[in-house]
C-alpha positions in Angstrom: 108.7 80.9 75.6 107.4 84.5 75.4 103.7 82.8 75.5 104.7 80.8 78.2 106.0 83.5 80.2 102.9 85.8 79.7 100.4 82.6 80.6 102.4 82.4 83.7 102.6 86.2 84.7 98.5 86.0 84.2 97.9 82.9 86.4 100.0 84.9 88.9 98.4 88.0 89.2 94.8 86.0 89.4 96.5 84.4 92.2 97.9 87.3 93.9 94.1 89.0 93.1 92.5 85.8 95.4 95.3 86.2 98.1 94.8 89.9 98.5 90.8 89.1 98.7 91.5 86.5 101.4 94.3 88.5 103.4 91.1 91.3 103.5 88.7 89.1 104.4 91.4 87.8 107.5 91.6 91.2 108.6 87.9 92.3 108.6 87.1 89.0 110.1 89.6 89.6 113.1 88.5 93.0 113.2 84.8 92.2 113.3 85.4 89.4 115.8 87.7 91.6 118.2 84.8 94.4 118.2 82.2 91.8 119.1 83.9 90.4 121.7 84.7 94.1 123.4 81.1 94.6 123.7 80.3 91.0 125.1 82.9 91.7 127.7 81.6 94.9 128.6 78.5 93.2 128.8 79.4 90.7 130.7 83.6 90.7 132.2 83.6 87.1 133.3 82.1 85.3 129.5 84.9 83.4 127.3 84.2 84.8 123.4 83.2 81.8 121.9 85.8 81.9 119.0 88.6 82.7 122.0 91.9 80.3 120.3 90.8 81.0 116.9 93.1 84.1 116.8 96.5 84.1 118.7 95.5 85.5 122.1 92.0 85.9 123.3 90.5 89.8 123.5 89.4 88.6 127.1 92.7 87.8 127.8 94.6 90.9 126.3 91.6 92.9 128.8 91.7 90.7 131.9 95.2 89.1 132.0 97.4 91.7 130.6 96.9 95.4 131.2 95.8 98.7 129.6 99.5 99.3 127.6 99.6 95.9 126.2 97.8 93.8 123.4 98.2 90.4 122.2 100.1 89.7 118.8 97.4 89.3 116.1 97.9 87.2 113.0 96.4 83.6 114.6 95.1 80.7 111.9 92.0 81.4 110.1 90.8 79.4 107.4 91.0 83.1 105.4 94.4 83.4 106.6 95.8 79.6 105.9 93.9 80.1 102.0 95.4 83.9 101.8 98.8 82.4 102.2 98.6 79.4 100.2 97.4 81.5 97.2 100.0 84.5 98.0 102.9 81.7 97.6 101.3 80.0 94.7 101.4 83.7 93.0 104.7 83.9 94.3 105.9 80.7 92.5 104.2 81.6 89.4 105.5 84.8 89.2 108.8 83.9 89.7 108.3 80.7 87.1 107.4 83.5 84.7 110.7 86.0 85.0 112.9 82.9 84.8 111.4 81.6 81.0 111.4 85.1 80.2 115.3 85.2 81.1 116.0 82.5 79.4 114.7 83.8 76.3 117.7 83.8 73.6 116.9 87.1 73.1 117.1 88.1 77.0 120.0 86.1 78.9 119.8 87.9 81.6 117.7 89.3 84.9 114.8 89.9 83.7 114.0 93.5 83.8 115.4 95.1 81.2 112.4 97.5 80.8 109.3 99.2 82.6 107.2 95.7 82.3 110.0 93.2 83.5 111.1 95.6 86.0 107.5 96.0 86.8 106.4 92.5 87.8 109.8 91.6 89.2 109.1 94.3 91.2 105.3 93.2 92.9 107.1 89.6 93.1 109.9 90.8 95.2 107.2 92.4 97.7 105.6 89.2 97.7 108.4 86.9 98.8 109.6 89.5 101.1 106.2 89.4 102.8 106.0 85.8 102.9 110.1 85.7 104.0 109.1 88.5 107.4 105.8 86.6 107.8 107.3 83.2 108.8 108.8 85.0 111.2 106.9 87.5 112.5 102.8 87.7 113.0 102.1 89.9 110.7 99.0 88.0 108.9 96.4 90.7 109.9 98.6 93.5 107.4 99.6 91.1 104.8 97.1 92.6 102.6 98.8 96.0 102.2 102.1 95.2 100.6 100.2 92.1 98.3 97.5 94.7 97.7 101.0 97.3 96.5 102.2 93.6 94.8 98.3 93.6 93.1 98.7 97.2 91.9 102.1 96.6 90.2 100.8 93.6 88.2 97.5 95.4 87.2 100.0 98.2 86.1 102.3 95.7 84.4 99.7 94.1 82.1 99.1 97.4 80.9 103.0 97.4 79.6 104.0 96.5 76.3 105.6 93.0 76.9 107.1 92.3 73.6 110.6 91.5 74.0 113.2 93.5 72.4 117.0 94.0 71.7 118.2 96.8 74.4 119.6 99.6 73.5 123.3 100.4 73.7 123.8 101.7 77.0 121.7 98.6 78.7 123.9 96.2 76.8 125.5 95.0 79.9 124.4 91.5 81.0 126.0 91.5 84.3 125.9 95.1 85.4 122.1 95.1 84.5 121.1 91.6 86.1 123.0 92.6 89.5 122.5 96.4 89.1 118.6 96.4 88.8 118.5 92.9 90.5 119.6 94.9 94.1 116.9 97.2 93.3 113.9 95.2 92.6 115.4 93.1 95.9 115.5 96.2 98.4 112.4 97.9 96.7 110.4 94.5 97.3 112.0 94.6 101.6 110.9 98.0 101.6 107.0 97.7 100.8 106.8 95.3 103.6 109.1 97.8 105.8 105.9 100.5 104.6 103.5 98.3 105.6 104.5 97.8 109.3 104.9 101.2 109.0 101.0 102.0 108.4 100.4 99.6 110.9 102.2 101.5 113.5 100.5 104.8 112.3 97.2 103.1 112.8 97.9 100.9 116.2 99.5 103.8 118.1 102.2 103.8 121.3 99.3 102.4 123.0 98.3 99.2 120.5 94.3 100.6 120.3 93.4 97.7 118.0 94.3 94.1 118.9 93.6 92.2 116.0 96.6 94.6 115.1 100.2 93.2 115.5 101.1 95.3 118.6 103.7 98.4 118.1 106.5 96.6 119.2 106.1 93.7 116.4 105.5 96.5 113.9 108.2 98.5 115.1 110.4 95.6 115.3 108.9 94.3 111.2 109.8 97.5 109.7 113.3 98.3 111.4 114.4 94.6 110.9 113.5 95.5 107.2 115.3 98.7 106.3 118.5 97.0 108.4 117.8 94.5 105.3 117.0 96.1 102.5 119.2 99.7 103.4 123.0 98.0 102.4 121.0 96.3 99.2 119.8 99.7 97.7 123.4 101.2 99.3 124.7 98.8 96.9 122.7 99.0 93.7 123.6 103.1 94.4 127.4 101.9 94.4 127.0 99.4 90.9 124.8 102.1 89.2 127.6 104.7 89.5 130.3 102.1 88.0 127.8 101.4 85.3 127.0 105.2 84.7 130.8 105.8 84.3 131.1 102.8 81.9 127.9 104.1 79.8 127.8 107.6 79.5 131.9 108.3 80.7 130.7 109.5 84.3 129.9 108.4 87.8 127.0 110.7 88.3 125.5 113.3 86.9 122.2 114.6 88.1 119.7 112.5 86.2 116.0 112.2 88.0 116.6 109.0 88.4 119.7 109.2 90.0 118.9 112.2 92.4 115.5 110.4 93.4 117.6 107.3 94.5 119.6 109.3 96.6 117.0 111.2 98.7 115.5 107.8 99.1 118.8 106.3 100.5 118.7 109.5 102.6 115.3 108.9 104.0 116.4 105.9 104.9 119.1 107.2 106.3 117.7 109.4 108.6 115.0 106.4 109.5 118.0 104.3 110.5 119.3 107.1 112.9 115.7 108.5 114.1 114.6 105.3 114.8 117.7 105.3 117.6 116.6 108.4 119.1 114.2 108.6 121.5 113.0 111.9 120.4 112.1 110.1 116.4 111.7 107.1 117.7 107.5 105.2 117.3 105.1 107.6 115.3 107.4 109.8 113.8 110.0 106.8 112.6 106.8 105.2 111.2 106.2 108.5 109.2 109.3 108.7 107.6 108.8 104.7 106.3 106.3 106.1 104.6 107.9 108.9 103.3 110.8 106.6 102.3 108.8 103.8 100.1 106.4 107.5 98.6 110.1 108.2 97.6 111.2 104.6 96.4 107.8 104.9 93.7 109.3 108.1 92.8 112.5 106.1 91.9 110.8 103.6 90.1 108.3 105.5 87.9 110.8 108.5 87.8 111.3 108.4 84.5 107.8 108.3 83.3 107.7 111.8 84.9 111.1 113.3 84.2 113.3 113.2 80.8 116.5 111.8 81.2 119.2 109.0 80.5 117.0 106.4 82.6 114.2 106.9 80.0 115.0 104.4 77.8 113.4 100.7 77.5 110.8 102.2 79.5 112.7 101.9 82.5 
């Protein structure tokens, strides 16, 4: 099974490689064809770009038909886009067919991040479904590359893990509190990258949406609030179940450990995101900020105890 599962984790990184290459190639290709057809324009206002329908929304249209403060959502069909996506949930299913032999291994039996590698790759494949879950809904197609670019970086990381699998320690002994407990983590953590990467795209479109193969700053504003609604009462909750477990483990709800003080200043980033983001004074550019602050703090939380000695060190977690 152990073979199985690494053959699978391979096929879906190669995967999520080719559907980060063609998410790129999307976004340069809109970008190239948006700049092209500004200067035709200028050249000459009344002259239909010839690939106007290929992307949602013409350019001529977002400069004739609709203003100076507004742009037309990006994220149209292209044969990049339809092969980025296809390959992005082919990683996705792979990924995910990989976690689920390695949890049935008999010596796993549970979720299947019991240390730094499992937690790793369930980790990138959580920002890929959540991606592809927000991107049915939402035209984000022009961004997708940043959080399955994150998703890429994770599972480069990951084969660099040792992958054997191994008895846990003690204190992890806990099938359930370890499956649901790290389960809402890799869950929230996963809702978060994409909530980053609508984030970015904010800091980079502006109030005044300067770039329209970009999703406008309402869809990114709308992406990466809809996602920390999400995601906040998930990692609220993992907080919560970590606690019980910490007072079953070590005879105390909470003591200080890196680990444990870095997934409270994240909640508390996200916090403030969740109130800011109501305030007209926080709200746009500086909400987007602090989404990027937030997921900065959520890889603190993950590869915390790399960095810091403490009772989250072992397994590798």
């Amino acid at each position: 099974m152990e073979p199985l599962s690494q053959a699978l984790f391979s096929i879906g990184s190669i995967l999520a490689a080719l559907g980060f290459a063609a998410l790129v190639g999307h976004a340069v290709l809109l970008a190239n064809g948006r700049r092209a057809a500004s200067a035709a324009l200028a050249l000459n206002p009344a002259q239909q770009p010839a690939w106007a329908g290929v992307v949602t929304g013409s350019f001529a249209t977002a400069r004739s038909g609709m203003g100076a403060g507004a742009a037309p959502a990006s994220g149209g069909p292209t044969a990049l886009s339809r092969g980025g996506a296809a390959l992005t949930v082919a990683a996705a299913v792979a990924l995910v067919a990989s976690l689920t032999v390695r949890a049935f291994h008999p010596l796993v039996m549970r979720g299947p991040w019991g240390n730094m590698y499992e937690f790793t790759v369930a980790f990138a494949t959580s920002i890929v479904i959540g991606y592809l879950v927000l991107g049915r809904r939402y035209p984000i197609g022009s961004i997708g590359f940043i959080p399955v670019g994150v998703a890429l970086g994770l599972l480069l990381y990951a084969s660099t893990l040792p992958s054997a699998i191994e008895p846990l320690m003690p204190a992890l002994q806990n099938p359930s509190l370890l499956t649901i407990h790290v389960g809402l983590a890799v869950i929230s953590y996963g809702i978060f990258a994409t909530s980053f990467a609508a984030g970015v795209g904010y800091l980079v479109q502006g109030p005044r949406d300067r770039f329209a193969w970009l999703p406008s700053h309402r869809v990114l504003d709308e992406v990466a609030y809809r996602s920390v609604i999400f995601g906040f009462p998930i990692f609220a909750t993992m907080i919560i179940l970590g606690s019980w477990w910490a007072s079953i483990a070590w005879s105390r709800y909470w003591g200080w450990d890196p680990k444990e003080t870095s997934a409270l200043v994240t909640w508390l980033v996200y916090a403030v995101y969740l109130h800011a983001r109501n305030q007209r004074s926080w709200a746009g550019r500086r909400a987007a900020l602090l989404l990027v602050v937030g997921f900065g703090m959520v890889l603190v939380t993950y590869s915390g105890s790399l960095w810091f000695s403490g009772l989250h060190a072992y397994s590798g977690l």
